[in-house]
MMTF fields as JSON, N, C-alpha, C and O atoms, coordinates in Angstrom:
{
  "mmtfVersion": "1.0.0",
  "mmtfProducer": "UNKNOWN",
  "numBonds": 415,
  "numAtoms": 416,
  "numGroups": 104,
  "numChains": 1,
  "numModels": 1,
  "chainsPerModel": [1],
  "groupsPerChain": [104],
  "chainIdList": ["A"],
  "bondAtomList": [4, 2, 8, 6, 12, 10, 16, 14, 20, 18, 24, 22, 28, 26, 32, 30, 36, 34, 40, 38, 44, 42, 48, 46, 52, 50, 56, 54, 60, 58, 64, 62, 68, 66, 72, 70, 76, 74, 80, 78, 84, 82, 88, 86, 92, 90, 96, 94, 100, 98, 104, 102, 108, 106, 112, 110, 116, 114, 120, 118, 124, 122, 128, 126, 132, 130, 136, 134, 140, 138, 144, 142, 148, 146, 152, 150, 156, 154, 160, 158, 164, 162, 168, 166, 172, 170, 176, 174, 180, 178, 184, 182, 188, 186, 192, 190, 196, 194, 200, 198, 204, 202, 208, 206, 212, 210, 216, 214, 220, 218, 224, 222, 228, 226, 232, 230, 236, 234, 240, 238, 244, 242, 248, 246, 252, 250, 256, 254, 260, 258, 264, 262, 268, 266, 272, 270, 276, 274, 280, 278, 284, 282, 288, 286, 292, 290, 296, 294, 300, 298, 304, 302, 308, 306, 312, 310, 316, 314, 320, 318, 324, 322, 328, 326, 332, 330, 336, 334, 340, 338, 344, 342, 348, 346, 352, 350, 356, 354, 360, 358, 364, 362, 368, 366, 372, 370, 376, 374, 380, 378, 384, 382, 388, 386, 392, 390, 396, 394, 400, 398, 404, 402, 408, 406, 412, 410],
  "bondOrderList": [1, 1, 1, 1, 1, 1, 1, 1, 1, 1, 1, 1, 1, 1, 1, 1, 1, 1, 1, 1, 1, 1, 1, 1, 1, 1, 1, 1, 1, 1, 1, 1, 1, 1, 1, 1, 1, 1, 1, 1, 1, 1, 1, 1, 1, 1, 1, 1, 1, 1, 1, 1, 1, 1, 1, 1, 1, 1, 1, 1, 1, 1, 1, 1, 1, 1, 1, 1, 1, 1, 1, 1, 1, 1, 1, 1, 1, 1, 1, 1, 1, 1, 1, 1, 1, 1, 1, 1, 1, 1, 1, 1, 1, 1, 1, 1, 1, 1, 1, 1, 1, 1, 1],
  "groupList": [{"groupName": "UNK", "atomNameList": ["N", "CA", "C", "O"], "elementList": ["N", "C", "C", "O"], "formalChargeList": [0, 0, 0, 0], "bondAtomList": [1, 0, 2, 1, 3, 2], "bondOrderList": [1, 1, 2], "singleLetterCode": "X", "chemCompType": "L-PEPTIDE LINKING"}],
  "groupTypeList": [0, 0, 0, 0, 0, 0, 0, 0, 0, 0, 0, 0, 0, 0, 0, 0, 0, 0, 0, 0, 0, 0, 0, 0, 0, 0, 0, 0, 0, 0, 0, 0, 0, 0, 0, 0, 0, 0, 0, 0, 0, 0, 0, 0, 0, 0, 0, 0, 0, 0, 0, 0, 0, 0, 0, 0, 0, 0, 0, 0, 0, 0, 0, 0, 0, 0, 0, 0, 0, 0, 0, 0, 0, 0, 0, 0, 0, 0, 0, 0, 0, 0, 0, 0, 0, 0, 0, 0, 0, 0, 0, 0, 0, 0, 0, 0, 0, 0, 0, 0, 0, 0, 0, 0],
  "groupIdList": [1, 2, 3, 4, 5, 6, 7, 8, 9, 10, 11, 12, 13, 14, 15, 16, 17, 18, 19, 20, 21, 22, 23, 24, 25, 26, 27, 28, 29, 30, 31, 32, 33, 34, 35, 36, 37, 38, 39, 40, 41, 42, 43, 44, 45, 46, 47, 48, 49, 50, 51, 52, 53, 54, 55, 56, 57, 58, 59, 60, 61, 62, 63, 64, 65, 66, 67, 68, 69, 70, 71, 72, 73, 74, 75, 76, 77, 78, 79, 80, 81, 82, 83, 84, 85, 86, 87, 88, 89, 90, 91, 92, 93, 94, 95, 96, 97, 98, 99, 100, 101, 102, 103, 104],
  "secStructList": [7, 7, 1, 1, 1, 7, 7, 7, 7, 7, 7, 7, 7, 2, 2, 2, 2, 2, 2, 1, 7, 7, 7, 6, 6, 7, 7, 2, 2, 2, 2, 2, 2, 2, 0, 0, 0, 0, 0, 2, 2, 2, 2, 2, 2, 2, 2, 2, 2, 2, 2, 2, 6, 6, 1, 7, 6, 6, 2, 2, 2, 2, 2, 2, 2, 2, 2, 2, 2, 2, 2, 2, 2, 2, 2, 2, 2, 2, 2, 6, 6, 7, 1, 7, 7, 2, 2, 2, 2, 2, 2, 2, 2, 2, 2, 2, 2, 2, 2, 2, 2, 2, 6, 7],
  "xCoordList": [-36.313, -34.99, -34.758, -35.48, -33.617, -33.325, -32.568, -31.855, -32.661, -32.002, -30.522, -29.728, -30.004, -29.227, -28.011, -26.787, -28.705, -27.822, -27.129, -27.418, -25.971, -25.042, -25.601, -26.758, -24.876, -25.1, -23.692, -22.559, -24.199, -22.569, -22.534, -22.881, -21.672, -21.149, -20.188, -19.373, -20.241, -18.864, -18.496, -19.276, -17.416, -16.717, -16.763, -16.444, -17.297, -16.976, -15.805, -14.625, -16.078, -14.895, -14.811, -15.831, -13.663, -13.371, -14.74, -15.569, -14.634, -15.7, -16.874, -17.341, -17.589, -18.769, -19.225, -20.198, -17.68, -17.968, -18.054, -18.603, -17.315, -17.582, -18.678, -19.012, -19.451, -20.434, -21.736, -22.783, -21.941, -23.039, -22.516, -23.195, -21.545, -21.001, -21.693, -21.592, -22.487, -23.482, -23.227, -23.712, -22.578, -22.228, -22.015, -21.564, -22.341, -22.235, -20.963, -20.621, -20.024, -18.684, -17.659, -16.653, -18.193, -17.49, -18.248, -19.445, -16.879, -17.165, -17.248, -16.203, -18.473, -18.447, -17.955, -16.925, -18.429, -18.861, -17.086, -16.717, -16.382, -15.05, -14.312, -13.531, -14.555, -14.291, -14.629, -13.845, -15.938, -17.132, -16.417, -16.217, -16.186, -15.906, -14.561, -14.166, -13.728, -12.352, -12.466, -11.833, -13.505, -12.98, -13.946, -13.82, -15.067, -15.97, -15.342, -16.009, -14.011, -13.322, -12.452, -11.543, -12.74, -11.747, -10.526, -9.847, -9.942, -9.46, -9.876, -9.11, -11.156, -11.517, -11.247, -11.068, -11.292, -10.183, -9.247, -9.059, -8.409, -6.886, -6.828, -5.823, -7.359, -7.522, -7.56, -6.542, -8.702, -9.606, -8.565, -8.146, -7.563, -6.39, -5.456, -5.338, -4.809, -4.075, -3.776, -2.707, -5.673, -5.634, -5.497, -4.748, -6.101, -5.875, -5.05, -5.171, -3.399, -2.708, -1.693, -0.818, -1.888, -1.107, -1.575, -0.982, -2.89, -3.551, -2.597, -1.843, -2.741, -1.864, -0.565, -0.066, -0.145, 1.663, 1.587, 2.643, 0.889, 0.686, 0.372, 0.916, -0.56, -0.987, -0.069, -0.688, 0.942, 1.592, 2.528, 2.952, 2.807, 3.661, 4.856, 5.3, 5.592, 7.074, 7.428, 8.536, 6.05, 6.526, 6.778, 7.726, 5.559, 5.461, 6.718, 7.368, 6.999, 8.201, 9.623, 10.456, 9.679, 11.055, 10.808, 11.645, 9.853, 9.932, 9.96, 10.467, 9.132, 9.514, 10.899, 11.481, 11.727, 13.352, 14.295, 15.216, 13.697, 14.015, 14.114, 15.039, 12.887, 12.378, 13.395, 13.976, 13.539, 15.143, 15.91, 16.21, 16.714, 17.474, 18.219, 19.314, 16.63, 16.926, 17.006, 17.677, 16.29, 16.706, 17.309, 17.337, 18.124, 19.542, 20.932, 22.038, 20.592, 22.032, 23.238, 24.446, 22.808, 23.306, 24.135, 25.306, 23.664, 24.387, 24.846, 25.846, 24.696, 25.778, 26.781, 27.89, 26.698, 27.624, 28.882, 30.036, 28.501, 29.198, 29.676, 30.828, 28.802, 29.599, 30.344, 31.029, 30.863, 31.469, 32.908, 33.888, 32.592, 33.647, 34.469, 35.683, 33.369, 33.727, 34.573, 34.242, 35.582, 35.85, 35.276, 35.213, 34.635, 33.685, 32.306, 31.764, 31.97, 29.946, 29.926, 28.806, 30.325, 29.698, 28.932, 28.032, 29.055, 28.111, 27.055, 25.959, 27.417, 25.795, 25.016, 23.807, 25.773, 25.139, 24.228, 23.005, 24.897, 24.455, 23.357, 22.281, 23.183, 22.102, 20.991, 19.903, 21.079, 20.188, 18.948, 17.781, 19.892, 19.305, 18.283, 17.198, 18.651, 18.073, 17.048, 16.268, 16.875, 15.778, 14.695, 13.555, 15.13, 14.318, 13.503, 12.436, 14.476, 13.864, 12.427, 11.214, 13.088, 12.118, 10.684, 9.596, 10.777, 10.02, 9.071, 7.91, 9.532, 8.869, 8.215, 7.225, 8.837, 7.827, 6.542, 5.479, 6.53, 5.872, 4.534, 3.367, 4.88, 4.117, 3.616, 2.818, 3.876, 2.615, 1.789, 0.825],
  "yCoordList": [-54.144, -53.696, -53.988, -53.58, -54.774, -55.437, -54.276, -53.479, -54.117, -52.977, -53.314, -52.375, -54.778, -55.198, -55.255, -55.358, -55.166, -54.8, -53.727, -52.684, -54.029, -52.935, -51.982, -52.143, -50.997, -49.606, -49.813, -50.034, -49.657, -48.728, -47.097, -46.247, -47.343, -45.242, -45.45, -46.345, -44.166, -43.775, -42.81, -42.287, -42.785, -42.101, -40.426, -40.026, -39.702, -38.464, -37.402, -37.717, -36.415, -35.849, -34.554, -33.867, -34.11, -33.054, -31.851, -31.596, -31.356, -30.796, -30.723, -29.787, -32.302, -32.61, -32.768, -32.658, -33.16, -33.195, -31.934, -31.814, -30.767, -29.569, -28.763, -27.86, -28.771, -28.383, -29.182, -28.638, -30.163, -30.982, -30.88, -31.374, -30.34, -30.03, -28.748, -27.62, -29.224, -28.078, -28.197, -29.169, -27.424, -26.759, -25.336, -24.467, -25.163, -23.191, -22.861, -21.927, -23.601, -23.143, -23.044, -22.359, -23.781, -23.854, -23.0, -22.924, -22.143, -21.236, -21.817, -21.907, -22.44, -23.514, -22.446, -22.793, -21.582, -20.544, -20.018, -19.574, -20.172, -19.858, -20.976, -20.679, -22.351, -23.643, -23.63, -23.844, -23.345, -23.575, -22.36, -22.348, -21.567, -20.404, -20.683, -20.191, -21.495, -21.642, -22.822, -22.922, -23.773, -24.576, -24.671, -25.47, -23.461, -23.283, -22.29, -21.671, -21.762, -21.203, -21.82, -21.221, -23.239, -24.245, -24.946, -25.572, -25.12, -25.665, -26.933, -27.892, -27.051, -28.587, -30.023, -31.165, -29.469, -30.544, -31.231, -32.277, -29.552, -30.392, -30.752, -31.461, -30.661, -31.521, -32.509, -33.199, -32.917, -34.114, -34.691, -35.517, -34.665, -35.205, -35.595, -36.765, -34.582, -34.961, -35.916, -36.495, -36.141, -37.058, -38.079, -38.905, -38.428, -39.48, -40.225, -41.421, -39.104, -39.962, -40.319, -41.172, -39.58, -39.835, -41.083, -41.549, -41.376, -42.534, -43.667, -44.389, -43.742, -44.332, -44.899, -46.021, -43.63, -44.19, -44.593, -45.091, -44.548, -44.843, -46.825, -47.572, -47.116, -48.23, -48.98, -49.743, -48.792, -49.3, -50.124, -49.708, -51.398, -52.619, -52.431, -52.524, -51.836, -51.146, -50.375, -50.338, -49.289, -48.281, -48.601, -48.184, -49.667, -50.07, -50.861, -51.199, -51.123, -52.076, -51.473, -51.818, -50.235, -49.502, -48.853, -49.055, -48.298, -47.49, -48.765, -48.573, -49.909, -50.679, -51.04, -51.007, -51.504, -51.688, -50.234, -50.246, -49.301, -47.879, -47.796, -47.327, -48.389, -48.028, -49.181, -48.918, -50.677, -51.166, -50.64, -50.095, -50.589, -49.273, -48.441, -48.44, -47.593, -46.527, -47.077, -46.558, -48.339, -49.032, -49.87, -50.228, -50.351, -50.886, -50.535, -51.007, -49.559, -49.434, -48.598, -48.735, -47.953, -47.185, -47.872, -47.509, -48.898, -50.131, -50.958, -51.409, -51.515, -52.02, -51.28, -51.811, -50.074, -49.111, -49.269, -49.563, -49.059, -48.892, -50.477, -50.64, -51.7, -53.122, -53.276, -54.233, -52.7, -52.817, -51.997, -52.22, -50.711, -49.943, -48.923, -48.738, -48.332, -47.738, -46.292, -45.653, -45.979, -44.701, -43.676, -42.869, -43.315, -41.766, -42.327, -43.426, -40.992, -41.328, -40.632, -40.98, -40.154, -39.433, -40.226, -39.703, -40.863, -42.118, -42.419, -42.484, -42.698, -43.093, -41.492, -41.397, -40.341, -38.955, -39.232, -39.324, -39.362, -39.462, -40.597, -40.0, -41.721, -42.441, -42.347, -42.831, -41.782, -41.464, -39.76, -39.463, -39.407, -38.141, -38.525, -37.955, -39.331, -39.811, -40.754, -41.183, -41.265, -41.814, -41.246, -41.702, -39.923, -38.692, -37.762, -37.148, -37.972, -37.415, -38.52, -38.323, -39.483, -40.376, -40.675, -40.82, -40.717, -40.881, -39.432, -39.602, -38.205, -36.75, -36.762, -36.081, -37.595, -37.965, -38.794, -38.359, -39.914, -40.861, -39.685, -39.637, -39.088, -37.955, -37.151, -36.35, -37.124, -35.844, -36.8, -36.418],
  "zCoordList": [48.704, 49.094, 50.575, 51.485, 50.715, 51.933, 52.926, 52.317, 54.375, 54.854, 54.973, 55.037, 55.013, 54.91, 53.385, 53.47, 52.296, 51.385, 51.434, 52.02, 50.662, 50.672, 49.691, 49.304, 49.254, 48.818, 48.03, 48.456, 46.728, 46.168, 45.865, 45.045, 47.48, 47.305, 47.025, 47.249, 46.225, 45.388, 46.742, 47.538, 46.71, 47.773, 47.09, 45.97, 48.279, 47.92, 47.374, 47.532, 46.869, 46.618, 47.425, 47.459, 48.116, 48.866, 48.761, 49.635, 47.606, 47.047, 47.628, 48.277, 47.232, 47.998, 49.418, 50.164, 49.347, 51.402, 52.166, 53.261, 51.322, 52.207, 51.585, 52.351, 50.31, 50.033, 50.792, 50.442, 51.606, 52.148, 53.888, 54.788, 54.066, 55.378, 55.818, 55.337, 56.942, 57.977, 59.311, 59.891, 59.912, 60.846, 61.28, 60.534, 62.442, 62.459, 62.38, 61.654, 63.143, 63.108, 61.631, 61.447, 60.923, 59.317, 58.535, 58.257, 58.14, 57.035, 56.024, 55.381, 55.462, 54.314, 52.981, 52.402, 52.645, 51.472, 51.12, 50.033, 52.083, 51.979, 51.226, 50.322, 51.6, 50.8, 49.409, 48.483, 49.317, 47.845, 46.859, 45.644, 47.69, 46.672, 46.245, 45.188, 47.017, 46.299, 45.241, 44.19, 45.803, 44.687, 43.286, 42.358, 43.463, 42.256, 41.782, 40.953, 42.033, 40.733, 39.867, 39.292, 39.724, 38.522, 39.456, 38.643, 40.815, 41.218, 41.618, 41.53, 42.105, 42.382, 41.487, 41.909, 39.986, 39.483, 38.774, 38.152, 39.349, 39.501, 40.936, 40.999, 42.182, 43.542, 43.073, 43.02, 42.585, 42.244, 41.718, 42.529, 40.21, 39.508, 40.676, 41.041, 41.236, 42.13, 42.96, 43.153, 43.844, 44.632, 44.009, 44.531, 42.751, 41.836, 41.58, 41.313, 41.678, 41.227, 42.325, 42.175, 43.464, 44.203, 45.336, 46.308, 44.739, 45.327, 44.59, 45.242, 42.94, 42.328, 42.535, 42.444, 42.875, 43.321, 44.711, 45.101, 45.37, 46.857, 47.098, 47.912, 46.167, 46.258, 44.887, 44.145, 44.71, 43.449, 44.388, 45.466, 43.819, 44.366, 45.032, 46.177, 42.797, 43.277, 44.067, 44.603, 44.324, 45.438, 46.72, 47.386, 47.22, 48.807, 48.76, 49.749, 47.531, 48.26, 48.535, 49.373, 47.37, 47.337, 49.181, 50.06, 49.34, 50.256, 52.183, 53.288, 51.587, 52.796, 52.829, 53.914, 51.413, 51.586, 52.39, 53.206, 51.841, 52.63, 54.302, 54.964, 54.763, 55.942, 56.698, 57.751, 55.906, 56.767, 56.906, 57.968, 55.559, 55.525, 56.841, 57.403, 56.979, 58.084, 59.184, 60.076, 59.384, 60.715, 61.335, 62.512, 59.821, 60.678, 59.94, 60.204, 58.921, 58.148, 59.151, 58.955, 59.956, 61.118, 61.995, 62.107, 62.691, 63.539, 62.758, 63.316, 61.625, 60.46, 60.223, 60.293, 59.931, 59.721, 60.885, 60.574, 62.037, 63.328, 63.571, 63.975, 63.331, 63.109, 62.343, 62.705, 60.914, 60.357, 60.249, 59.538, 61.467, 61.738, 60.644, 60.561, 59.839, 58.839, 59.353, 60.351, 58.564, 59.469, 59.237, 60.164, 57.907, 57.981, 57.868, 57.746, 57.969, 58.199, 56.474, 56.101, 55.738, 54.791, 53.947, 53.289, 53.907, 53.052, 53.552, 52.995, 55.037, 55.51, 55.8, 55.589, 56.268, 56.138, 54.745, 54.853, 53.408, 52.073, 52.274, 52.326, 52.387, 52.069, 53.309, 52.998, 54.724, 55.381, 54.44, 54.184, 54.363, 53.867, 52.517, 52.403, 51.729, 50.319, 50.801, 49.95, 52.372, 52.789, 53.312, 53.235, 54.024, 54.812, 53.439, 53.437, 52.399, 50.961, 50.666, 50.744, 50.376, 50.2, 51.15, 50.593, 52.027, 53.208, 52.896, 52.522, 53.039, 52.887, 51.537, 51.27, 50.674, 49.155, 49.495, 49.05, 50.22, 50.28, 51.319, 50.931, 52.245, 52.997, 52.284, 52.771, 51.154, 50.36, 49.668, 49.005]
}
């Protein structure tokens, strides 16, 4: 065994990282005890899938068309001399929605 080969780690799960986490200052037993009462996995699901929609094509792309969007539909708006904002009020807000989705 070469010291140079790689290793396949499986990446830890929340779980494991704070059950193998030693330090004085961490109340580890406060962690362990929450998630050895049946919550660790629906965590575990969770992260799963929101890894899913995170790394999905359609998404990066809806949300990069978004992120133009927010950064030039504003000064288009004002080049084009529209007389109310309620529309762009309306589609800024459905981007700040979107954006606060993409954040969880």
């Amino acid at each position: 065994s070469s010291p140079l080969r790689k290793s396949k780690n499986k990446r830890k799960s929340f779980y494991e990282e704070v059950t193998t986490h030693r330090c004085r200052c961490c109340p580890t037993w406060v962690a362990v005890r929450w998630f050895d009462s049946g919550l660790q996995r629906h965590v575990d699901r969770l992260q799963h899938i929101c890894r899913r929609i995170n790394k999905n094509n359609g998404f990066q792309s809806a949300m990069f068309s978004c992120l133009l969007l927010a950064l030039f539909l504003p000064d288009t708006w004002v080049l084009m001399n529209v007389p109310t904002n309620d529309a762009l009020d309306t589609f800024l807000i459905l981007m700040v929605v979107m954006f606060l989705f993409e954040l969880l």
